[in-house]
DOLO-6030 format. One record per residue (C-alpha): chain; x, y, z; residue in one letter. Coordinates in steps of 0.05 Angstrom, whole numbers, plus 5000, padded with zeros to 4 digits. Example, Ala and Ser with C-alpha at 12.3 -4.5 7.8 and 13.67 -1.06 7.14 Angstrom:
LOKOL, kette, east, north, up, rest
LOKOL, A, 5246, 4910, 5156, a
LOKOL, A, 5273, 4979, 5143, s
END
This chain:
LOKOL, kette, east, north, up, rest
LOKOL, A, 5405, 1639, 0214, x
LOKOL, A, 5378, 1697, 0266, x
LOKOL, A, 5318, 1681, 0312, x
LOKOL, A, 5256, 1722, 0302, x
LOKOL, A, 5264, 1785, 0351, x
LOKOL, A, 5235, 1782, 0411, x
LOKOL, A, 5212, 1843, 0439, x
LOKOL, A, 5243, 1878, 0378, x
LOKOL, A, 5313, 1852, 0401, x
LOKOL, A, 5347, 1819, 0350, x
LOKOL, A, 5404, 1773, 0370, x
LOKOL, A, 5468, 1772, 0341, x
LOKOL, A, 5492, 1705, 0355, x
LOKOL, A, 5477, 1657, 0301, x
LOKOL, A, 5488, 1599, 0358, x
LOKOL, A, 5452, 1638, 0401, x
LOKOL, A, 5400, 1658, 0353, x
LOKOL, A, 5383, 1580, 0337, x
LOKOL, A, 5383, 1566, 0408, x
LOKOL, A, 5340, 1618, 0425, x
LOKOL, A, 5289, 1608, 0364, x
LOKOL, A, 5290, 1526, 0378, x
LOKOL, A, 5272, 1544, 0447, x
LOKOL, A, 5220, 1592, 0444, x
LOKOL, A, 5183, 1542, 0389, x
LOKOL, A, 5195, 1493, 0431, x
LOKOL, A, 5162, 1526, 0491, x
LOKOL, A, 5097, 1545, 0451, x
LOKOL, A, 5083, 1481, 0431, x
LOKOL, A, 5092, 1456, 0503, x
LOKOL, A, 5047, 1517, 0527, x
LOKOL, A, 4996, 1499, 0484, x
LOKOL, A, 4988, 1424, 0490, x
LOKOL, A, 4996, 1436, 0564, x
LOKOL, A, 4922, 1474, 0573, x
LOKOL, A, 4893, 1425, 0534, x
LOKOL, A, 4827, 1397, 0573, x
LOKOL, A, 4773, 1343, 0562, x
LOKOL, A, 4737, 1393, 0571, x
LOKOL, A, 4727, 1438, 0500, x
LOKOL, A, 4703, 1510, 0527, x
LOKOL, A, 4756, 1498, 0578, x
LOKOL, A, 4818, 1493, 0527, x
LOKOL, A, 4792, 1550, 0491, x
LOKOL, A, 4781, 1591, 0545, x
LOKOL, A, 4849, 1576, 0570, x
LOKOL, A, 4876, 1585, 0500, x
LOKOL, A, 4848, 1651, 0490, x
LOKOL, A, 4898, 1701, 0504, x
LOKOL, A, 4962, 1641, 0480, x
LOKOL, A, 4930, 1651, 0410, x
LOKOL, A, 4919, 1729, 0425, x
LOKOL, A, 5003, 1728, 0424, x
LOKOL, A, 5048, 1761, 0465, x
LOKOL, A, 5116, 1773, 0467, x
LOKOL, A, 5139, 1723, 0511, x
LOKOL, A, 5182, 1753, 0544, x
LOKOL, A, 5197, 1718, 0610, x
LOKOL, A, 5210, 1655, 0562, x
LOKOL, A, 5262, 1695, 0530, x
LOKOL, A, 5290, 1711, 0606, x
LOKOL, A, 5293, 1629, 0626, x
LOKOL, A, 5327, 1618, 0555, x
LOKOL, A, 5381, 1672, 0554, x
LOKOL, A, 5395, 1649, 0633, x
LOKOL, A, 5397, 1579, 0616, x
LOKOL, A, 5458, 1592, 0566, x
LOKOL, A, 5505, 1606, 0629, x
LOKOL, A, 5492, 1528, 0636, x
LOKOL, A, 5473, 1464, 0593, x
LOKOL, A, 5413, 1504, 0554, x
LOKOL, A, 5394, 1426, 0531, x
LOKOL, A, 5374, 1408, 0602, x
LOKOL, A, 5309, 1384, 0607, x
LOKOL, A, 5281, 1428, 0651, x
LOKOL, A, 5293, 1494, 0621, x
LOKOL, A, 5230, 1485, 0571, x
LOKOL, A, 5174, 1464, 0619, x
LOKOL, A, 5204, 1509, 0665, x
LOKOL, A, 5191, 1576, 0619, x
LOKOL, A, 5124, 1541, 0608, x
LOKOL, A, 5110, 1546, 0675, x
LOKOL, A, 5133, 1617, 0680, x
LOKOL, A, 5094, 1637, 0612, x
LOKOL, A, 5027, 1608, 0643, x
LOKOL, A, 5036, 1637, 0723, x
LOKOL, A, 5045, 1695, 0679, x
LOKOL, A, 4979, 1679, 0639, x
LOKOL, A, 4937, 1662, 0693, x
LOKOL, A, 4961, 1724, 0724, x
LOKOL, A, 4931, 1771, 0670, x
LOKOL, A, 4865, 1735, 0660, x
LOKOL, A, 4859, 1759, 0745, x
LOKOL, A, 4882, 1826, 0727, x
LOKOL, A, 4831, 1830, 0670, x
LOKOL, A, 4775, 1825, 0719, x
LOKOL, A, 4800, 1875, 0778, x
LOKOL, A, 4816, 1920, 0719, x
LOKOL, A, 4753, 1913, 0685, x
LOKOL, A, 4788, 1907, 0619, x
LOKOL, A, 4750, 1898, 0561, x
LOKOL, A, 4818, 1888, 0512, x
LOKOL, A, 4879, 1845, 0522, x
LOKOL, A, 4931, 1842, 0469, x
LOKOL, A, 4889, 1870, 0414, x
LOKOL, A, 4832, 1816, 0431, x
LOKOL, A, 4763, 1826, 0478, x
LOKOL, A, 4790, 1799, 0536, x
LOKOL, A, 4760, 1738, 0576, x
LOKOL, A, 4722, 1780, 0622, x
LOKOL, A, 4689, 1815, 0569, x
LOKOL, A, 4673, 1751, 0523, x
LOKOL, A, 4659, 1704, 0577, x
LOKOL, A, 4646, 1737, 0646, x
LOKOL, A, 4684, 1750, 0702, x
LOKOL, A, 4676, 1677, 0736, x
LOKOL, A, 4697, 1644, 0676, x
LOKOL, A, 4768, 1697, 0674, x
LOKOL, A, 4778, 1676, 0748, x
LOKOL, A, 4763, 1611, 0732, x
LOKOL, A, 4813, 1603, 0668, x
LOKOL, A, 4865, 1636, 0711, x
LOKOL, A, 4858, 1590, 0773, x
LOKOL, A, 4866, 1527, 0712, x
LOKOL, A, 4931, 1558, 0680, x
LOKOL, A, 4960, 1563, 0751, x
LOKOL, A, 4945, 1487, 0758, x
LOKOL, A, 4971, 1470, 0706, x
LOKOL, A, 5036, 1506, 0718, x
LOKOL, A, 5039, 1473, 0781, x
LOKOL, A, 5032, 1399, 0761, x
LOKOL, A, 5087, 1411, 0710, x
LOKOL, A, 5131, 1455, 0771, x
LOKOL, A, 5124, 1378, 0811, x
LOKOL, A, 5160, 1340, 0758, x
LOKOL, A, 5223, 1399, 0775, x
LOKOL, A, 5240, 1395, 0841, x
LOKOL, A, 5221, 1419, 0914, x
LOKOL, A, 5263, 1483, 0908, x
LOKOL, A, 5236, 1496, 0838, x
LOKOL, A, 5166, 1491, 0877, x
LOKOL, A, 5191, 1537, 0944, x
LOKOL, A, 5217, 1602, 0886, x
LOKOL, A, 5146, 1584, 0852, x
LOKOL, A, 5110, 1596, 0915, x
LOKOL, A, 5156, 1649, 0939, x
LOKOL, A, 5152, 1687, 0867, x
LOKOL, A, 5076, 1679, 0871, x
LOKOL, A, 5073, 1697, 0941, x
LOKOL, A, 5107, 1771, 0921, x
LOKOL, A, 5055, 1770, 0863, x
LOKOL, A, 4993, 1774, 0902, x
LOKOL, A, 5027, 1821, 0953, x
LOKOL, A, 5040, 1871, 0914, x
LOKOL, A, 4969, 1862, 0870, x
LOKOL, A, 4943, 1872, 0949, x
LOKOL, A, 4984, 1934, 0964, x
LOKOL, A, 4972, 1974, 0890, x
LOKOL, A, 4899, 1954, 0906, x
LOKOL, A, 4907, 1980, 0987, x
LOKOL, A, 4957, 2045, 0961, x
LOKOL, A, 4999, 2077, 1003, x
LOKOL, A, 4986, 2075, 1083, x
LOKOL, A, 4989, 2138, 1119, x
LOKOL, A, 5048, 2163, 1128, x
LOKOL, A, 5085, 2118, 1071, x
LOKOL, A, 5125, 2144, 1016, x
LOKOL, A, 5087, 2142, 0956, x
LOKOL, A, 5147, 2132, 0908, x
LOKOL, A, 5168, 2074, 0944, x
LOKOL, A, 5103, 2046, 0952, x
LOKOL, A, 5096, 2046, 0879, x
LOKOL, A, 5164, 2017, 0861, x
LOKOL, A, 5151, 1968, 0912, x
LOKOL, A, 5092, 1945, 0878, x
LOKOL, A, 5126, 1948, 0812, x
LOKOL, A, 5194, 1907, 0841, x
LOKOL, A, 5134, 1859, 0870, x
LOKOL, A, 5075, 1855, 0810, x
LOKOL, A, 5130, 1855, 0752, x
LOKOL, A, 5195, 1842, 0774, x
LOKOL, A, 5186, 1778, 0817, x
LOKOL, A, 5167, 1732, 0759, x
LOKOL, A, 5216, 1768, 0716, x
LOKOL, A, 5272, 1752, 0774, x
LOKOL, A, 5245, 1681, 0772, x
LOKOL, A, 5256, 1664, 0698, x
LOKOL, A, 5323, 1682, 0711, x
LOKOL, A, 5335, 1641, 0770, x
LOKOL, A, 5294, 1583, 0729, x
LOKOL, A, 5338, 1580, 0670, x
LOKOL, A, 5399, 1588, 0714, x
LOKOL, A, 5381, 1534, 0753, x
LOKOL, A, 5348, 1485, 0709, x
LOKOL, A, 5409, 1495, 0669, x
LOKOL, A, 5456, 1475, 0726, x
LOKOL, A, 5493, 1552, 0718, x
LOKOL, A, 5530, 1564, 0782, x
LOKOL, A, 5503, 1594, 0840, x
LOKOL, A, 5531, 1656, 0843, x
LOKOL, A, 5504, 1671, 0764, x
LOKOL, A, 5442, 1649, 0782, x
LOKOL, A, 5433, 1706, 0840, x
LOKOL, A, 5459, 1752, 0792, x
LOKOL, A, 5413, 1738, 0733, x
LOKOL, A, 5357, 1736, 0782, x
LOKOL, A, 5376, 1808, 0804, x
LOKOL, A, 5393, 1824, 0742, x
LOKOL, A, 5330, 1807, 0713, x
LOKOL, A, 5279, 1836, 0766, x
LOKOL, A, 5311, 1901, 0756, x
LOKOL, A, 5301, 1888, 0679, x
LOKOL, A, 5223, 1885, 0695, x
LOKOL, A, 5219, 1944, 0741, x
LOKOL, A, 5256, 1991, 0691, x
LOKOL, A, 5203, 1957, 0633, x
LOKOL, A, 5143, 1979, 0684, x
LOKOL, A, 5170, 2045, 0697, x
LOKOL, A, 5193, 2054, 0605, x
LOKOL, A, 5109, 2045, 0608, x
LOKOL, A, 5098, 2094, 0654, x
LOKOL, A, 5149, 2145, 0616, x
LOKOL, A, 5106, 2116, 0547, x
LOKOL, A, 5037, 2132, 0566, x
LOKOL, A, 5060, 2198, 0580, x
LOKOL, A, 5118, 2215, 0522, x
LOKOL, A, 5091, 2178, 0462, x
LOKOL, A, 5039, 2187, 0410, x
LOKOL, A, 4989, 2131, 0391, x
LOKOL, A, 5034, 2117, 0319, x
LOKOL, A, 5101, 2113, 0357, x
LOKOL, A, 5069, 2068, 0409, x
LOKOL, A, 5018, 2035, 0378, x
LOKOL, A, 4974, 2051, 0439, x
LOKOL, A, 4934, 2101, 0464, x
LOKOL, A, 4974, 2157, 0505, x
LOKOL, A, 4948, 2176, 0569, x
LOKOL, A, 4914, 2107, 0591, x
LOKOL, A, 4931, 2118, 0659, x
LOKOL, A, 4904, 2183, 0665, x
LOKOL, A, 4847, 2171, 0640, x
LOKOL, A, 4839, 2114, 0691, x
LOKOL, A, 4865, 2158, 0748, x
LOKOL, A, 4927, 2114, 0757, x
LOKOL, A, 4987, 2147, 0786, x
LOKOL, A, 5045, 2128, 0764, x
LOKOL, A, 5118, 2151, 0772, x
LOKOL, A, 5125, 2218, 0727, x
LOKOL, A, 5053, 2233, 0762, x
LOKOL, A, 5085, 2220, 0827, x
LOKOL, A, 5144, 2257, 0820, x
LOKOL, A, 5106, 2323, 0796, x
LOKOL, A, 5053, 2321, 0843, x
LOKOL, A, 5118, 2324, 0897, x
LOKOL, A, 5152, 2373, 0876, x
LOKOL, A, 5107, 2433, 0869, x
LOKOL, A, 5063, 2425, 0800, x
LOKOL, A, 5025, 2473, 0774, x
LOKOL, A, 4955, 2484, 0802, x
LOKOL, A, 4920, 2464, 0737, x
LOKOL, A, 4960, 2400, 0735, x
LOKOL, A, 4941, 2378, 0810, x
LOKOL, A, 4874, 2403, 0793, x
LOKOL, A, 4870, 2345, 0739, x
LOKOL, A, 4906, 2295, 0766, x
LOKOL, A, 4858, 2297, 0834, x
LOKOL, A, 4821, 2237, 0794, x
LOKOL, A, 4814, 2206, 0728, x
LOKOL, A, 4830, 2253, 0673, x
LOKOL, A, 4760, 2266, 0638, x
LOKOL, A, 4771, 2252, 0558, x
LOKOL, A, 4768, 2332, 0545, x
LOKOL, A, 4825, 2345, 0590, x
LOKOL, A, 4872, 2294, 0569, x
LOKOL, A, 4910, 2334, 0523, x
LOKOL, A, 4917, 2381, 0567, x
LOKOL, A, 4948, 2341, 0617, x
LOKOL, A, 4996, 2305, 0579, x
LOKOL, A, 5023, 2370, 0560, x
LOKOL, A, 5036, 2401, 0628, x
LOKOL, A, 5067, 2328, 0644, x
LOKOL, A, 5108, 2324, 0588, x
LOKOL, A, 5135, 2401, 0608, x
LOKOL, A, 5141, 2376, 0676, x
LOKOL, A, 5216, 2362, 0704, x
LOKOL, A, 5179, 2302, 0735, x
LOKOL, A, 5189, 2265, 0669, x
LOKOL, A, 5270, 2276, 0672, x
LOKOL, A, 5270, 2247, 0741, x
LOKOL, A, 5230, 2184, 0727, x
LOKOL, A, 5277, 2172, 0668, x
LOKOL, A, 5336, 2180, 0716, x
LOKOL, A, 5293, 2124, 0761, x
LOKOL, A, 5294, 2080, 0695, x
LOKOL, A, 5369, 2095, 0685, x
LOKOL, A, 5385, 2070, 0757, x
LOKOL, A, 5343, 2002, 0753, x
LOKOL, A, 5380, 1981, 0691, x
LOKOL, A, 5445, 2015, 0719, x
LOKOL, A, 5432, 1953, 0772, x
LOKOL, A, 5416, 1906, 0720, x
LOKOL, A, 5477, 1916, 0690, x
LOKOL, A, 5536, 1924, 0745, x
LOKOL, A, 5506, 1844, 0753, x
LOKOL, A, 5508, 1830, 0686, x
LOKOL, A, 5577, 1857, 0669, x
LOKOL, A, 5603, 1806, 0720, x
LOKOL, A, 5567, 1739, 0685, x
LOKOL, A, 5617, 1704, 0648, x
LOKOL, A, 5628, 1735, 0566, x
LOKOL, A, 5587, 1691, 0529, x
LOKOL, A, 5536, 1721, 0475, x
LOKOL, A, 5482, 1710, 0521, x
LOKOL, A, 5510, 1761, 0569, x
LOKOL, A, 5525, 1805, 0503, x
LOKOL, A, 5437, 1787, 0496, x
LOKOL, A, 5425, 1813, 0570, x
LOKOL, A, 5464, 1882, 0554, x
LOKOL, A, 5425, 1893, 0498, x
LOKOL, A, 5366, 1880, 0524, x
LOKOL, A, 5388, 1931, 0577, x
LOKOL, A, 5407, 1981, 0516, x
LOKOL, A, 5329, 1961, 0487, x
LOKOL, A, 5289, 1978, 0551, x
LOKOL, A, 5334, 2057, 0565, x
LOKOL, A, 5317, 2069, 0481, x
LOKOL, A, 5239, 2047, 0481, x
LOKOL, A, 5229, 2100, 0541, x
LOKOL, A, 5248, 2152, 0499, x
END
């Protein structure tokens, strides 16, 4: 028996595959229960965007981590529950300082509630997260803080940009290694440790796995850019249109782009123009060098990786590696 794919990565461990699919059913049913409130409009506010889906994929980090140890341990489920709602509240805050009117195919919470009752619903799932993160441990509760700590810094600094004289490359992957990677890192280090792995794997499948989630960022930005709305199945040019600069925008405004293309990247990309611009970008040797920026985050992922121990869980983490290079095109 294979577990359902999770992020389109099929496992091919049969063990593994049980373990993986008992796990993540295990964790949803957890998740759910755990948001439940006396209070009605506040469970379904709460369980608006778990029933919208997602592909849990920071569950699928503390899992996969967890079999370097005793992937039974009690602590690995509520653990990835916490991770999956820090991660949920997370969004519902983005939602509003985005202005989003979609998440996951759904009106977000914003947009069918208002914005007080998104901050609101993301301020519950964060404590709820935290009254299950007491029942783990003080140093489960210090990476927690620490991990959220990074997330709001780096929400602060993408908001702030670039000071003067900063690099605006590494301002940006800052961000990234900070918005994205930090809770990615901590699944890893969750499942590692609430699996009782050894130290050492646990620092490595917490670097491992925070490089996983800035080369994921940065296989968007390539994406938005590279694909067409059936490969993706979402609408190309998103960030231009919202005047967000991301790394193959970066890169080419840098390095000498032509005049018309700094002419419409100067702001948000006006709906007529879009086309346009993704064609000069896609021509643009800036989309070469932010795949060769990909390459060298998962490059990282895996020269950790290849030194776990061989179990089909590190045979998981290499594919996943494999998965992330192939989806950027």
């Amino acid at each position: 028996m294979s577990a359902p794919p999770v992020v389109d990565l099929p496992i091919e461990d049969e063990r593994l595959a049980q373990d993986v699919a008992t796990g993540l059913a295990a964790v949803e049913k957890l998740l759910r229960s755990s948001v439940e409130s006396e209070d009605a409009f506040v469970t379904e506010a709460s369980k608006h965007l778990i029933e919208a889906g997602g592909k849990r994929f920071r569950t699928l980090m503390v899992l996969l981590a967890a079999q370097f140890g005793d992937p039974s341990a009690p602590g690995v489920v509520p653990g990835a529950v916490v991770i999956e709602l820090t991660h949920l509240g997370s969004l519902y805050h983005d939602d509003v300082m985005d202005e989003a009117p979609v998440r996951r195919g759904s009106p977000s919470a914003n947009a069918r509630w208002d914005n007080t009752v998104a901050i609101l619903t993301g301020d519950y799932l964060f404590a709820q997260a935290s009254d299950i993160l007491a029942d783990l441990g003080p140093e489960l509760i210090r990476i927690q803080a620490q991990t959220f700590s990074r997330l709001v810094q780096g929400q602060i600094r993408e908001t702030i940009g670039p000071r003067e004289g900063d690099d605006p490359v590494a301002h940006y992957i800052s961000v990234l290694a900070d918005k994205t990677g930090s809770l990615i890192a901590a699944s890893g280090r969750f499942g590692a440790l609430l699996a009782g792995a050894p130290a050492e794997v646990e620092e490595r499948l917490s670097r491992a796995c925070e490089a996983i989630g800035v080369a994921w960022q940065l296989g968007d930005d390539l994406l938005d850019v590279a694909s067409t709305s059936t490969e993706s199945g979402k609408t190309p040019g998103t960030d231009l249109r919202e005047g967000v600069h991301t790394l193959p925008v970066l890169y080419a405004l840098a390095s000498g782009a032509p005049a018309r293309l700094v002419e419409l990247l100067s702001g948000p990309v006006a709906e007529e123009d879009v086309e346009e611009a993704l064609t000069l970008l896609r021509e643009h040797p800036a989309m070469a060098r932010a795949r060769e920026e990909l390459a060298a985050w998962i490059d990282r992922a895996r020269d950790d990786i290849s030194a776990l121990p061989d179990i089909p869980a590190k045979d998981a983490f290499m594919a996943l590696c494999d998965y992330v290079m192939e989806r950027s095109g």
